[in-house]
mmJSON file of the N, C-alpha and C atoms, coordinates in Angstrom:
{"data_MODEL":{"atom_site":{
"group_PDB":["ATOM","ATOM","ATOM","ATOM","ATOM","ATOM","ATOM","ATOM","ATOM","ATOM","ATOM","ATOM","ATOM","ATOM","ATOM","ATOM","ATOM","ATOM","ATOM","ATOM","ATOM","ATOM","ATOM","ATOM","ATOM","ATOM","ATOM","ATOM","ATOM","ATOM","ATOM","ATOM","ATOM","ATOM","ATOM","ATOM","ATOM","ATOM","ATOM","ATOM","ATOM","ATOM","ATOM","ATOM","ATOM","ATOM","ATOM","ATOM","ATOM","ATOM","ATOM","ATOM","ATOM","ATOM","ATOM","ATOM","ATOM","ATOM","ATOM","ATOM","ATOM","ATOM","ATOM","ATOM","ATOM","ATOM","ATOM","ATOM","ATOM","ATOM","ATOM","ATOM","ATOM","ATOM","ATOM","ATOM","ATOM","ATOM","ATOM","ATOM","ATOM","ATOM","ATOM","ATOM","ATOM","ATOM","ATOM","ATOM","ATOM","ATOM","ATOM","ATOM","ATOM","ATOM","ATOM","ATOM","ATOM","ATOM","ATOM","ATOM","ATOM","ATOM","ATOM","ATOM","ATOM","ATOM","ATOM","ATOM","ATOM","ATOM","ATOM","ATOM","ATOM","ATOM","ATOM","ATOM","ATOM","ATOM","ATOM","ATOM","ATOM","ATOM","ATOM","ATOM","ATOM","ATOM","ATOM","ATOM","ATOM","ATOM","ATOM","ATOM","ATOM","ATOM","ATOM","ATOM","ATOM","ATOM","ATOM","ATOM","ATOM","ATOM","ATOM","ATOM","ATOM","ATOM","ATOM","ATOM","ATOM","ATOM","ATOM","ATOM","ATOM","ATOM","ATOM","ATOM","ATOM","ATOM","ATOM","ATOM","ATOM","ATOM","ATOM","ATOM","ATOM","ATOM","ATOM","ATOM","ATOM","ATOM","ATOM","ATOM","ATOM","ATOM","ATOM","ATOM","ATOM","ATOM","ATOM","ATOM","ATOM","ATOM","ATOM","ATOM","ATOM","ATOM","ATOM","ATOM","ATOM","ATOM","ATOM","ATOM","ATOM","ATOM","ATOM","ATOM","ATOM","ATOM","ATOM","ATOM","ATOM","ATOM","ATOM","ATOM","ATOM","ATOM","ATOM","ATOM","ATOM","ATOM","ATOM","ATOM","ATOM","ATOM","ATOM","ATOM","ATOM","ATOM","ATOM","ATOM","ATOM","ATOM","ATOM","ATOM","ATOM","ATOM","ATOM","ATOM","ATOM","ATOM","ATOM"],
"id":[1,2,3,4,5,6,7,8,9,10,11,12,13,14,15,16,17,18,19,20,21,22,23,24,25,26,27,28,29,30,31,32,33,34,35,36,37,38,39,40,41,42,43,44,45,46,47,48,49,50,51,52,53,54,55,56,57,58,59,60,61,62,63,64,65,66,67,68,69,70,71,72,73,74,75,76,77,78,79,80,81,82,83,84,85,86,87,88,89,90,91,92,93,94,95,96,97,98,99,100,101,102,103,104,105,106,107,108,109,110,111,112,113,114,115,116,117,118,119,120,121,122,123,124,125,126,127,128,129,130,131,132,133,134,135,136,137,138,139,140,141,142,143,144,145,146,147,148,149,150,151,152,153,154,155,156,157,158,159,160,161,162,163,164,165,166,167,168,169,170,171,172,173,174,175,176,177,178,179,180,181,182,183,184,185,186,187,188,189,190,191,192,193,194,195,196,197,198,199,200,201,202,203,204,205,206,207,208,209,210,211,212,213,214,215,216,217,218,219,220,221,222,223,224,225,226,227,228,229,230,231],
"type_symbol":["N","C","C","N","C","C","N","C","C","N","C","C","N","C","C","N","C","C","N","C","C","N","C","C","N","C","C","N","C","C","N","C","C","N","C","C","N","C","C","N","C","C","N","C","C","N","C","C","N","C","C","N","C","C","N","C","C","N","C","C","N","C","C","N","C","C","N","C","C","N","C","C","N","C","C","N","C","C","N","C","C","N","C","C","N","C","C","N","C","C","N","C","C","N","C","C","N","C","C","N","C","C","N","C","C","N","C","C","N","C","C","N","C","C","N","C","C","N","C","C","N","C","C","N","C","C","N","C","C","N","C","C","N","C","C","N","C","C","N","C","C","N","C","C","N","C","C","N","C","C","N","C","C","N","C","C","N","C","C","N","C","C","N","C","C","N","C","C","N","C","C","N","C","C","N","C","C","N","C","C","N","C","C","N","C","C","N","C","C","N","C","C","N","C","C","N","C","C","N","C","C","N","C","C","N","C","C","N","C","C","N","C","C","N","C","C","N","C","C","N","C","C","N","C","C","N","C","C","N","C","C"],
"label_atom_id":["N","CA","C","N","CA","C","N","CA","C","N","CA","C","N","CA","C","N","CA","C","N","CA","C","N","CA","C","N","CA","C","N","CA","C","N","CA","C","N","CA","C","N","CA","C","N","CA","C","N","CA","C","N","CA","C","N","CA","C","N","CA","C","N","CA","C","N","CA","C","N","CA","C","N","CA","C","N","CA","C","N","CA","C","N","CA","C","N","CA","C","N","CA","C","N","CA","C","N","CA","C","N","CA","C","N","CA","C","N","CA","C","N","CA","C","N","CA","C","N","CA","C","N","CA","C","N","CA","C","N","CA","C","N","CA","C","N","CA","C","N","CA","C","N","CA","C","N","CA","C","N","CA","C","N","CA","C","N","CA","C","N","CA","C","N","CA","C","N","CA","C","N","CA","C","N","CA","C","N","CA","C","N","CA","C","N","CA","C","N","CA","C","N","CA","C","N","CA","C","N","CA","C","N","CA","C","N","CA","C","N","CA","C","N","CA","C","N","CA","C","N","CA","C","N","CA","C","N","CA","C","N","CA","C","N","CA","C","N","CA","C","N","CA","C","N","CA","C","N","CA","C","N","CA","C","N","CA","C","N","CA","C","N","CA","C","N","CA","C"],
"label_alt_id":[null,null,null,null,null,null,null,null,null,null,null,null,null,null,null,null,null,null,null,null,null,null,null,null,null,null,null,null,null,null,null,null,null,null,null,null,null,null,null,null,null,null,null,null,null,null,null,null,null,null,null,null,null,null,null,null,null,null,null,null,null,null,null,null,null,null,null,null,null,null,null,null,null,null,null,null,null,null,null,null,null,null,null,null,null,null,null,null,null,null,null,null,null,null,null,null,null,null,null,null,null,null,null,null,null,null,null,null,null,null,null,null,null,null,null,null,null,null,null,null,null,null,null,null,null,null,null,null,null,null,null,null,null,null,null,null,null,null,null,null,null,null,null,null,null,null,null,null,null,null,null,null,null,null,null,null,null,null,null,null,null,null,null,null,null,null,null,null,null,null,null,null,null,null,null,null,null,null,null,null,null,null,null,null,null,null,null,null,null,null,null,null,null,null,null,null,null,null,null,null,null,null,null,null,null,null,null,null,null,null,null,null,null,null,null,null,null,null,null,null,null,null,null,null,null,null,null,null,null,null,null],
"label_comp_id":["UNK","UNK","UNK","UNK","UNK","UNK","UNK","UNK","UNK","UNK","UNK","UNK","UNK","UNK","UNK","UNK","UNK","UNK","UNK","UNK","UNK","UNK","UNK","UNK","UNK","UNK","UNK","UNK","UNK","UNK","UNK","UNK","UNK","UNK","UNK","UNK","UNK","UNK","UNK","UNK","UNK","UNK","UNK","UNK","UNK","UNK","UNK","UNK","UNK","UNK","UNK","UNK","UNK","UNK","UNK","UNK","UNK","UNK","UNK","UNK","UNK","UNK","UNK","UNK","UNK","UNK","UNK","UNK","UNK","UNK","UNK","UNK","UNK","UNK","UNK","UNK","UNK","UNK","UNK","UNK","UNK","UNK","UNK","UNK","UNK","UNK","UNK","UNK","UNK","UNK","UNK","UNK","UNK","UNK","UNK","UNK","UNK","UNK","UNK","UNK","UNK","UNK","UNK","UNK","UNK","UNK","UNK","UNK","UNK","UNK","UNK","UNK","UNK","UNK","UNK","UNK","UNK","UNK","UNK","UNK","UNK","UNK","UNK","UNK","UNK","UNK","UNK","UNK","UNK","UNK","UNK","UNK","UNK","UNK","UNK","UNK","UNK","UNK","UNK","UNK","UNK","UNK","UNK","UNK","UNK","UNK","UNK","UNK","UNK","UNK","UNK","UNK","UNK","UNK","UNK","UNK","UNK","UNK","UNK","UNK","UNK","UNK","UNK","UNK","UNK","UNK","UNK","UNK","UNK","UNK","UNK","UNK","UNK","UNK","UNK","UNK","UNK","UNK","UNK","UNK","UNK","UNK","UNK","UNK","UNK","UNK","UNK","UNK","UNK","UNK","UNK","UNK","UNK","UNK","UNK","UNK","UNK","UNK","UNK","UNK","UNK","UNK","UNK","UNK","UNK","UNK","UNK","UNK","UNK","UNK","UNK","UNK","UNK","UNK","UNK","UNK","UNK","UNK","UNK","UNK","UNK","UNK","UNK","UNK","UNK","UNK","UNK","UNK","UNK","UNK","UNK"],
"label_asym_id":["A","A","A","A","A","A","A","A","A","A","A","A","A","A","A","A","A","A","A","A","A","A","A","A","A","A","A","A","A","A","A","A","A","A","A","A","A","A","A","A","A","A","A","A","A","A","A","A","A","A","A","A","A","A","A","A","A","A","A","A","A","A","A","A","A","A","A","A","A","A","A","A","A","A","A","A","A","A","A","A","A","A","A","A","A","A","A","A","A","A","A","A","A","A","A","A","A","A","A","A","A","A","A","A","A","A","A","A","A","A","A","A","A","A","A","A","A","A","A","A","A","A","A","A","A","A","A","A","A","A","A","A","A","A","A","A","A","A","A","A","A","A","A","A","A","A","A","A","A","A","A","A","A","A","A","A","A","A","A","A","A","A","A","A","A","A","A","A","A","A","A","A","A","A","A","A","A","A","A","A","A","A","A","A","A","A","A","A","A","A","A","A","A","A","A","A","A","A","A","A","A","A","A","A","A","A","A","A","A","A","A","A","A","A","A","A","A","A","A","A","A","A","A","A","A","A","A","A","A","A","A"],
"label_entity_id":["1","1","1","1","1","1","1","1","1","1","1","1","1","1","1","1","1","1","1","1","1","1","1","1","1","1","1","1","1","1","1","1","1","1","1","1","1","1","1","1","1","1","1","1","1","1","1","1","1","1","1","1","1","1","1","1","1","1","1","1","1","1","1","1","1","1","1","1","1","1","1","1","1","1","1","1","1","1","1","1","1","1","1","1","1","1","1","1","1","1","1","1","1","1","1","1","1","1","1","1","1","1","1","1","1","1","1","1","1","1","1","1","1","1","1","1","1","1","1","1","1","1","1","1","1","1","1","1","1","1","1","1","1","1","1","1","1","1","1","1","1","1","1","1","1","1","1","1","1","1","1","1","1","1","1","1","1","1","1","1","1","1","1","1","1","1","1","1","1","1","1","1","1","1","1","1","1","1","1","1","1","1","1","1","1","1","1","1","1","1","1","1","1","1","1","1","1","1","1","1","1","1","1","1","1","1","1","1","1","1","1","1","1","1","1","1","1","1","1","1","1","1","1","1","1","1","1","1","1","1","1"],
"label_seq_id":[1,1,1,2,2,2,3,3,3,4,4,4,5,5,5,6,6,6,7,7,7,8,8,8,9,9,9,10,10,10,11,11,11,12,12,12,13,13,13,14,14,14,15,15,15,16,16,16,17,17,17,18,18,18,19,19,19,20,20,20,21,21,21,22,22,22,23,23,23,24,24,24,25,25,25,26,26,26,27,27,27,28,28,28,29,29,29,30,30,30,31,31,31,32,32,32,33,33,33,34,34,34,35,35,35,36,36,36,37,37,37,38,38,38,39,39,39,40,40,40,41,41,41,42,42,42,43,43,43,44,44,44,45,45,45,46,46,46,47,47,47,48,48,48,49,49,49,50,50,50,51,51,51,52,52,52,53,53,53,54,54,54,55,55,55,56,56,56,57,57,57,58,58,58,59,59,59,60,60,60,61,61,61,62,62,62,63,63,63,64,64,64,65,65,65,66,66,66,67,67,67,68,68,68,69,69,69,70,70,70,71,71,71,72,72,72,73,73,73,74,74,74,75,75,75,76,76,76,77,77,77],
"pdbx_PDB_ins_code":[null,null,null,null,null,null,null,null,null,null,null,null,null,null,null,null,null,null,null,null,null,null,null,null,null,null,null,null,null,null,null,null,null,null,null,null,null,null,null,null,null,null,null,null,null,null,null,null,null,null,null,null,null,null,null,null,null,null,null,null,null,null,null,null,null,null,null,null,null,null,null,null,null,null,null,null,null,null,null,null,null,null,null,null,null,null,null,null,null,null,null,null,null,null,null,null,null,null,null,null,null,null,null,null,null,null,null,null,null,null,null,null,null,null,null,null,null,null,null,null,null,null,null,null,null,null,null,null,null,null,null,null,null,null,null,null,null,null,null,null,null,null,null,null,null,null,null,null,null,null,null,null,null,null,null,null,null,null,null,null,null,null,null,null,null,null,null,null,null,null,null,null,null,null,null,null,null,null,null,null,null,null,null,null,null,null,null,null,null,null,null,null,null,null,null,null,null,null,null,null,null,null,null,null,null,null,null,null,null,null,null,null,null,null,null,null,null,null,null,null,null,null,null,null,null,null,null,null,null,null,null],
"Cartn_x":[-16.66,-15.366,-14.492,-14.954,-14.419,-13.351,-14.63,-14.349,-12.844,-13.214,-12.126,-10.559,-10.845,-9.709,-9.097,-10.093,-9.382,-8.944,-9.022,-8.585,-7.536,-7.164,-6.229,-4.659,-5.219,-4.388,-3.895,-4.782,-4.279,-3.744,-3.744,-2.39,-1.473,-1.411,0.142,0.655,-0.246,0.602,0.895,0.579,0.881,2.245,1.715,3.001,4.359,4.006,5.2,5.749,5.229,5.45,6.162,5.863,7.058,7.573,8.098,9.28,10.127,9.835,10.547,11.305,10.628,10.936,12.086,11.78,12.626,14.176,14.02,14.947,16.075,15.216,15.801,17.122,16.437,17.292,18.171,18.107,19.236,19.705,19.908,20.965,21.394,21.214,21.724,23.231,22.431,23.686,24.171,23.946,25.151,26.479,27.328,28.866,29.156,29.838,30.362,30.936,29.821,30.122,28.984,27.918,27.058,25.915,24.887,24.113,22.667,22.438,21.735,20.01,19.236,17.626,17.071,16.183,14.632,13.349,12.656,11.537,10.554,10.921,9.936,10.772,11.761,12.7,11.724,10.864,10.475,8.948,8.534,7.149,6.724,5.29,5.101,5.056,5.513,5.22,3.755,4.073,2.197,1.817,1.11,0.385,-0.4,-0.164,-1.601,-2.636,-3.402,-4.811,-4.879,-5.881,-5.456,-6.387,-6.724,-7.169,-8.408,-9.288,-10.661,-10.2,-9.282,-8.994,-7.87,-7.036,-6.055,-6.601,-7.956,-9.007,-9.375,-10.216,-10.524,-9.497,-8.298,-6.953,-7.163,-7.176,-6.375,-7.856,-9.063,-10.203,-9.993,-10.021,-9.853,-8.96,-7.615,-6.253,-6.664,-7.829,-7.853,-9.065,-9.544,-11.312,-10.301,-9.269,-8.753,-7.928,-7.489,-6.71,-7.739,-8.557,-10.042,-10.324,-10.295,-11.419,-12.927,-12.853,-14.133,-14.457,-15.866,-16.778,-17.05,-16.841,-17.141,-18.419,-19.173,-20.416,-20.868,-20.061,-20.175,-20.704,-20.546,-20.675,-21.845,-22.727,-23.867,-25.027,-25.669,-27.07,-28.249,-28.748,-29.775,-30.86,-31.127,-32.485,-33.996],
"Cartn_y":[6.589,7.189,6.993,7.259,7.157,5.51,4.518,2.876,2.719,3.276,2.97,3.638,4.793,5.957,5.089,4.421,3.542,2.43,1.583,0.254,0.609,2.344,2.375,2.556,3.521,3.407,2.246,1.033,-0.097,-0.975,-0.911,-1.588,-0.89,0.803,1.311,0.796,0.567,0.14,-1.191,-2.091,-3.23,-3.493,-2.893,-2.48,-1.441,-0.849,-0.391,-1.752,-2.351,-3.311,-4.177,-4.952,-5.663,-4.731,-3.443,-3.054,-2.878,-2.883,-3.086,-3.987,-5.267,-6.424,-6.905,-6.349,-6.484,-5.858,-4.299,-3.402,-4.203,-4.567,-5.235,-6.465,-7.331,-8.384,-8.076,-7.261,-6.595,-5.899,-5.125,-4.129,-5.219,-6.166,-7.115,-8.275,-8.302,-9.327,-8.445,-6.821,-6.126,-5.951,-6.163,-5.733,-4.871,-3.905,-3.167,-2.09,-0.755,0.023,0.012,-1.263,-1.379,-0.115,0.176,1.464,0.5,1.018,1.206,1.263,0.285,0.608,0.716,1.491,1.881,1.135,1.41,0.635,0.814,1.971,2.388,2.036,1.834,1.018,-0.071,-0.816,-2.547,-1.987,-0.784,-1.001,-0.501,-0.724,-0.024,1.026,1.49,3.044,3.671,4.786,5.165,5.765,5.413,5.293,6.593,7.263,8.609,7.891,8.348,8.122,7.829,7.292,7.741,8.39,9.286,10.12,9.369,9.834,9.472,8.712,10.212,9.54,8.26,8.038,7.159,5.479,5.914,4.31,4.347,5.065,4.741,4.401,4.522,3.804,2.663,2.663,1.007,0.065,0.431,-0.267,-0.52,0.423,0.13,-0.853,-0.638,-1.397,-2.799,-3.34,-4.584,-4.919,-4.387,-4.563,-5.016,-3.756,-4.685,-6.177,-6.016,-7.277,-8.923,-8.464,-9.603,-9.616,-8.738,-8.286,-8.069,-7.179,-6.971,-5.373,-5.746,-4.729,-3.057,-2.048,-0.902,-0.263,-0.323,-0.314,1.354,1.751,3.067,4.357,4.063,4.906,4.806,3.448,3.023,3.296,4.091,4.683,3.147,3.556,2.512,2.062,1.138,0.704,0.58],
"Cartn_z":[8.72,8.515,9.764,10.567,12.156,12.418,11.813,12.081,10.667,9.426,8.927,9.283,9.792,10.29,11.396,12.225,13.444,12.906,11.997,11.556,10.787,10.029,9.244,10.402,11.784,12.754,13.266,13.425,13.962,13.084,11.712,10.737,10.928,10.752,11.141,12.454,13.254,14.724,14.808,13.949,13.69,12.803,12.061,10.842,11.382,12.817,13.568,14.221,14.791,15.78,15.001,13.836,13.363,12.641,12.09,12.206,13.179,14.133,15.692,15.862,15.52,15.768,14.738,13.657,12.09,12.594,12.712,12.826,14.09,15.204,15.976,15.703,14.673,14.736,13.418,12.536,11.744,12.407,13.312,14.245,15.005,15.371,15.565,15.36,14.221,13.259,12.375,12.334,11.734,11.763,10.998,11.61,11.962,12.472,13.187,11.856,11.974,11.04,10.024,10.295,9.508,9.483,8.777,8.736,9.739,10.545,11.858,11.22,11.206,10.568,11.729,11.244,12.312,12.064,12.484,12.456,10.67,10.776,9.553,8.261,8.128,7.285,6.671,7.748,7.134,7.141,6.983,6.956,5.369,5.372,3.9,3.785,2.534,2.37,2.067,2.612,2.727,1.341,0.571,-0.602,-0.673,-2.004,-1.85,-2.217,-1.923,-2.869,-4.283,-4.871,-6.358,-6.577,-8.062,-8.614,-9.365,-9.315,-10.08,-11.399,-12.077,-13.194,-13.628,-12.126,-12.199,-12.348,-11.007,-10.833,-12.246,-12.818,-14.238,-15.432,-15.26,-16.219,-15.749,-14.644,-13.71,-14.173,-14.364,-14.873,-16.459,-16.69,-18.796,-18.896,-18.002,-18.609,-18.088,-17.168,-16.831,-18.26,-18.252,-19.435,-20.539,-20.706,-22.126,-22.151,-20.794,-20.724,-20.475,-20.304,-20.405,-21.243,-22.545,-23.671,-23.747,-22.237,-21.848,-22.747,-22.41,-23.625,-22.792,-23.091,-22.725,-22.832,-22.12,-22.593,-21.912,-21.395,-21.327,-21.958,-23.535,-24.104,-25.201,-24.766,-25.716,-25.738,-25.926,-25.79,-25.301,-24.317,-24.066,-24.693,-24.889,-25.784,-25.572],
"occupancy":[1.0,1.0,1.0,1.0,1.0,1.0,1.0,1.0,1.0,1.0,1.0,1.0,1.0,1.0,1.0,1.0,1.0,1.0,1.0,1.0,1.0,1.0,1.0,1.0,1.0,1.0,1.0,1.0,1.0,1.0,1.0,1.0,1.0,1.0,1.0,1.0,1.0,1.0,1.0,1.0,1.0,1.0,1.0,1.0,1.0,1.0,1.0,1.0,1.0,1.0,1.0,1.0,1.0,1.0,1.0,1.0,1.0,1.0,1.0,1.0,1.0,1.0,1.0,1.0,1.0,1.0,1.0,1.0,1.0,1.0,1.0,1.0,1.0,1.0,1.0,1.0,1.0,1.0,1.0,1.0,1.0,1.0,1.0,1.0,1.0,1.0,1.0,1.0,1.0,1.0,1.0,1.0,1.0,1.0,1.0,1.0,1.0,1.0,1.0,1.0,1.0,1.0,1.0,1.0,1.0,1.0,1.0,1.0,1.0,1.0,1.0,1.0,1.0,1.0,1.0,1.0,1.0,1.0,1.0,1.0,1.0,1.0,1.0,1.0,1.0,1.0,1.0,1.0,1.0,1.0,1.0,1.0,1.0,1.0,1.0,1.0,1.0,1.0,1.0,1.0,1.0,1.0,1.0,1.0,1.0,1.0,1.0,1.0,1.0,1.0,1.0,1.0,1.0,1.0,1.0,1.0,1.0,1.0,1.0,1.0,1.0,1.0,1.0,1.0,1.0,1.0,1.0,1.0,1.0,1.0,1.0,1.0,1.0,1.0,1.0,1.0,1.0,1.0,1.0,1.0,1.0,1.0,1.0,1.0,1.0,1.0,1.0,1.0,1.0,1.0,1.0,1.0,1.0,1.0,1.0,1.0,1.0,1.0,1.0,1.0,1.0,1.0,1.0,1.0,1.0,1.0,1.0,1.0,1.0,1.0,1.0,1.0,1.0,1.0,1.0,1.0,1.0,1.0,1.0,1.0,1.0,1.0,1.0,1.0,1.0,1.0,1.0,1.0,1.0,1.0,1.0],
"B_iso_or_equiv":[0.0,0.0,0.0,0.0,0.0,0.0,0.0,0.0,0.0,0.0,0.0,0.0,0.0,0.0,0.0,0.0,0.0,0.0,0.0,0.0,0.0,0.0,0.0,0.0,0.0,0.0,0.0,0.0,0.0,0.0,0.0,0.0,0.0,0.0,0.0,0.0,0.0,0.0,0.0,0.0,0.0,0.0,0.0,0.0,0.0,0.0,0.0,0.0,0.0,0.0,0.0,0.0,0.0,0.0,0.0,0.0,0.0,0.0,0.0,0.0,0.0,0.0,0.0,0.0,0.0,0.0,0.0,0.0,0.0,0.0,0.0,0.0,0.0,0.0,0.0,0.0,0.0,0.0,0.0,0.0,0.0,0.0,0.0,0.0,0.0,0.0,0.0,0.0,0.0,0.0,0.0,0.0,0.0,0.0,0.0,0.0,0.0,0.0,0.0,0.0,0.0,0.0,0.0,0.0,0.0,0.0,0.0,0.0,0.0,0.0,0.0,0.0,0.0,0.0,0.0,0.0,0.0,0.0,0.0,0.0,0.0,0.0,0.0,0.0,0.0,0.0,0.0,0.0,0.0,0.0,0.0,0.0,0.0,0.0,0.0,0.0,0.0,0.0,0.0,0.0,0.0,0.0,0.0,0.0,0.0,0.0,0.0,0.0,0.0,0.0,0.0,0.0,0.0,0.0,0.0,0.0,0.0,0.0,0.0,0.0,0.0,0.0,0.0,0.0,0.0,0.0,0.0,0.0,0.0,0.0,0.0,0.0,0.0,0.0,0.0,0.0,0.0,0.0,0.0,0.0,0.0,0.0,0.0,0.0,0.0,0.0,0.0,0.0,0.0,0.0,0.0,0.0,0.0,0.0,0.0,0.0,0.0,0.0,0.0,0.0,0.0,0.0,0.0,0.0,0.0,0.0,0.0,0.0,0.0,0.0,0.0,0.0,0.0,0.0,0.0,0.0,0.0,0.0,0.0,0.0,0.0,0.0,0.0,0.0,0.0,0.0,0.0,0.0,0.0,0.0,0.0],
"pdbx_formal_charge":[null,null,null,null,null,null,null,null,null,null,null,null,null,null,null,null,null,null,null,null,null,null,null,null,null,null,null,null,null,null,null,null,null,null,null,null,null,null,null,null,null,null,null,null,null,null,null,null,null,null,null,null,null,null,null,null,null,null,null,null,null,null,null,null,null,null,null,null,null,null,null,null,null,null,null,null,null,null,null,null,null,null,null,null,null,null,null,null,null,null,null,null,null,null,null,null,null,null,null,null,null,null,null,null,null,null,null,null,null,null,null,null,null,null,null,null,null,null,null,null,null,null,null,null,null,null,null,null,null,null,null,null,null,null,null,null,null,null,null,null,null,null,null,null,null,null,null,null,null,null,null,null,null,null,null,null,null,null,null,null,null,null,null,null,null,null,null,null,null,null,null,null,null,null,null,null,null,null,null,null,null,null,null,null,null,null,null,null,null,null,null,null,null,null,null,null,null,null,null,null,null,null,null,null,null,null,null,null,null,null,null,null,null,null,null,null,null,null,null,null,null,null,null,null,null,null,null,null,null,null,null],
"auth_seq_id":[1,1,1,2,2,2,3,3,3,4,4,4,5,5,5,6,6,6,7,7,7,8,8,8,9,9,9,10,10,10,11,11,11,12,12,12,13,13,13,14,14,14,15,15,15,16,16,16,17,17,17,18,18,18,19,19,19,20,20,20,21,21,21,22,22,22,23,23,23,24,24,24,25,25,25,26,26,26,27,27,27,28,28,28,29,29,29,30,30,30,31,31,31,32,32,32,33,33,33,34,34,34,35,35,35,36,36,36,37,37,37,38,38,38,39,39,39,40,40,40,41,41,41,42,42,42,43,43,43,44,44,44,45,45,45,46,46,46,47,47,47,48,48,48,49,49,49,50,50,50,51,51,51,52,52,52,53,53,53,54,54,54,55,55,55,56,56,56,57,57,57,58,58,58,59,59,59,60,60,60,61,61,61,62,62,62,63,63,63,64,64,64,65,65,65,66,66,66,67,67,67,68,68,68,69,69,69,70,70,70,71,71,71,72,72,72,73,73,73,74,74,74,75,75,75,76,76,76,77,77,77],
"auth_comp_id":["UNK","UNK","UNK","UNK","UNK","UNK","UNK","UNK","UNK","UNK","UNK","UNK","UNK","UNK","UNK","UNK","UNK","UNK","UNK","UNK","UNK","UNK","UNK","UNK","UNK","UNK","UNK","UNK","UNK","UNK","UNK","UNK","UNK","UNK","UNK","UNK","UNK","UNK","UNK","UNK","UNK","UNK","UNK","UNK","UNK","UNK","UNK","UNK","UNK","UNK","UNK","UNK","UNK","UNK","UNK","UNK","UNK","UNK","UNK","UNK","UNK","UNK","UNK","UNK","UNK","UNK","UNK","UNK","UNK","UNK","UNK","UNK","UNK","UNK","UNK","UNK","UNK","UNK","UNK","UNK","UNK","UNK","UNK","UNK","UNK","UNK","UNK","UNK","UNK","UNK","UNK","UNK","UNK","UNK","UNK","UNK","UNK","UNK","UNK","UNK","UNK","UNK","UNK","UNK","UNK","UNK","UNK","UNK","UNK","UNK","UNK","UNK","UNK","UNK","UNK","UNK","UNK","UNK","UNK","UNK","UNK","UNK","UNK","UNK","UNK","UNK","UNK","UNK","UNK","UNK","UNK","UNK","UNK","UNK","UNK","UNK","UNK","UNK","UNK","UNK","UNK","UNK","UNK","UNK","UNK","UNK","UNK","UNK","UNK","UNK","UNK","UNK","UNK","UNK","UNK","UNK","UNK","UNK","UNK","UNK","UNK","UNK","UNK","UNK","UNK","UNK","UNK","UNK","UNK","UNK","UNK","UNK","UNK","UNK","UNK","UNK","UNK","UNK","UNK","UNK","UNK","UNK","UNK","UNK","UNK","UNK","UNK","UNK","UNK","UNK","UNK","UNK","UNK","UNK","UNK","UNK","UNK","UNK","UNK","UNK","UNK","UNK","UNK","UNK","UNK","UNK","UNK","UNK","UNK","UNK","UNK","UNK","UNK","UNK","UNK","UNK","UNK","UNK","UNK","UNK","UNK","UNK","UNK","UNK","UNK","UNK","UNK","UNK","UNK","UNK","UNK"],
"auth_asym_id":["A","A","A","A","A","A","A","A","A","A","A","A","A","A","A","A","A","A","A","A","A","A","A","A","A","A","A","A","A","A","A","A","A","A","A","A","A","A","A","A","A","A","A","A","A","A","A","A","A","A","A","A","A","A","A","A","A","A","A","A","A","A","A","A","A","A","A","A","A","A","A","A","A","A","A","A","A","A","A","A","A","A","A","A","A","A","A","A","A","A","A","A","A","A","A","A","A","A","A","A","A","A","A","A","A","A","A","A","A","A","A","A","A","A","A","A","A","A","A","A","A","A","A","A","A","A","A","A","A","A","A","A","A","A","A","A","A","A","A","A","A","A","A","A","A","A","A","A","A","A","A","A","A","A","A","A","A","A","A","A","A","A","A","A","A","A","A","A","A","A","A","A","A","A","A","A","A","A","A","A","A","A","A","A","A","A","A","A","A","A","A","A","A","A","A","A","A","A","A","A","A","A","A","A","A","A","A","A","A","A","A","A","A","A","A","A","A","A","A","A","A","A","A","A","A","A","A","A","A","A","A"],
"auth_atom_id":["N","CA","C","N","CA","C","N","CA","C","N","CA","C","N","CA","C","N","CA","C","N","CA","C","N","CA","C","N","CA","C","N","CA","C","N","CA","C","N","CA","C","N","CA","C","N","CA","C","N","CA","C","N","CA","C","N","CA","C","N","CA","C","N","CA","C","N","CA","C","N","CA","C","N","CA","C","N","CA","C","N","CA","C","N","CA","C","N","CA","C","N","CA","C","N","CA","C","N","CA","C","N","CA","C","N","CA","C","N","CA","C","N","CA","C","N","CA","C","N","CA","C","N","CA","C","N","CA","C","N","CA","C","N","CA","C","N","CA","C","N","CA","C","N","CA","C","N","CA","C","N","CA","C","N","CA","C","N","CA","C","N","CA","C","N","CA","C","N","CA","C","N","CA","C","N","CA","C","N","CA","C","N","CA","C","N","CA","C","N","CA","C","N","CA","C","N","CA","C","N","CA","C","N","CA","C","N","CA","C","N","CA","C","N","CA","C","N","CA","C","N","CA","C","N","CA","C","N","CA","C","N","CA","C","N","CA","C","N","CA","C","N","CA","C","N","CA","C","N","CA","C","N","CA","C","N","CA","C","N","CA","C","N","CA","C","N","CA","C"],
"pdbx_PDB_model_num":[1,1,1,1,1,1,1,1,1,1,1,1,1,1,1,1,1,1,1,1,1,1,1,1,1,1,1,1,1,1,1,1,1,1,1,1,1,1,1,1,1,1,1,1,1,1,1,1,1,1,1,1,1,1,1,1,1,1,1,1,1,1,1,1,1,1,1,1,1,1,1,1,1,1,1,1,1,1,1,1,1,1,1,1,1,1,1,1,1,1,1,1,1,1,1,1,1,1,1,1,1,1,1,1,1,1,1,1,1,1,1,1,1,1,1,1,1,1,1,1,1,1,1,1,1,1,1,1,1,1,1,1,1,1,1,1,1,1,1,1,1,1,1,1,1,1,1,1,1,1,1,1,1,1,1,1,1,1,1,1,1,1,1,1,1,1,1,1,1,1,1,1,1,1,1,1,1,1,1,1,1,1,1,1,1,1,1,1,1,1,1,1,1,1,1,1,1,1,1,1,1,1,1,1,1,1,1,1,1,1,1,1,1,1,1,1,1,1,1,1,1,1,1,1,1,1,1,1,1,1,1]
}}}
């Protein structure tokens, strides 16, 4: 947990750094009067989690789009 918590910090700080760089060269070549971006403007937006039951939509809706078989619910032999 520790190793992913640190790798999730070092994409945001990556993902700060070229908004920096972004924000930079649009405040730049703005005209005069133009609306002023920050860094977090060009980064991604932070995503919740999804829900047990959301991963299990996002699985069915691909199974059907394969015409894959649900075998979930078949008593074993």
């Amino acid at each position: 947990m520790a190793l992913t918590d640190r790798h999730k910090r070092a994409e945001e700080w990556q993902d700060y750094r070229t908004g920096i760089i972004a924000s930079t060269i649009v405040n730049m070549l703005k005209g005069k009067g133009g609306k002023t971006y920050e860094p977090q403007d060009f980064m991604p937006k932070q995503k919740r989690e999804q829900t047990p039951e959301e991963q299990l939509a996002i699985v069915e809706s691909y199974m059907k789009t394969i015409d894959g078989e649900d075998k979930r619910w078949q008593q074993a032999k």
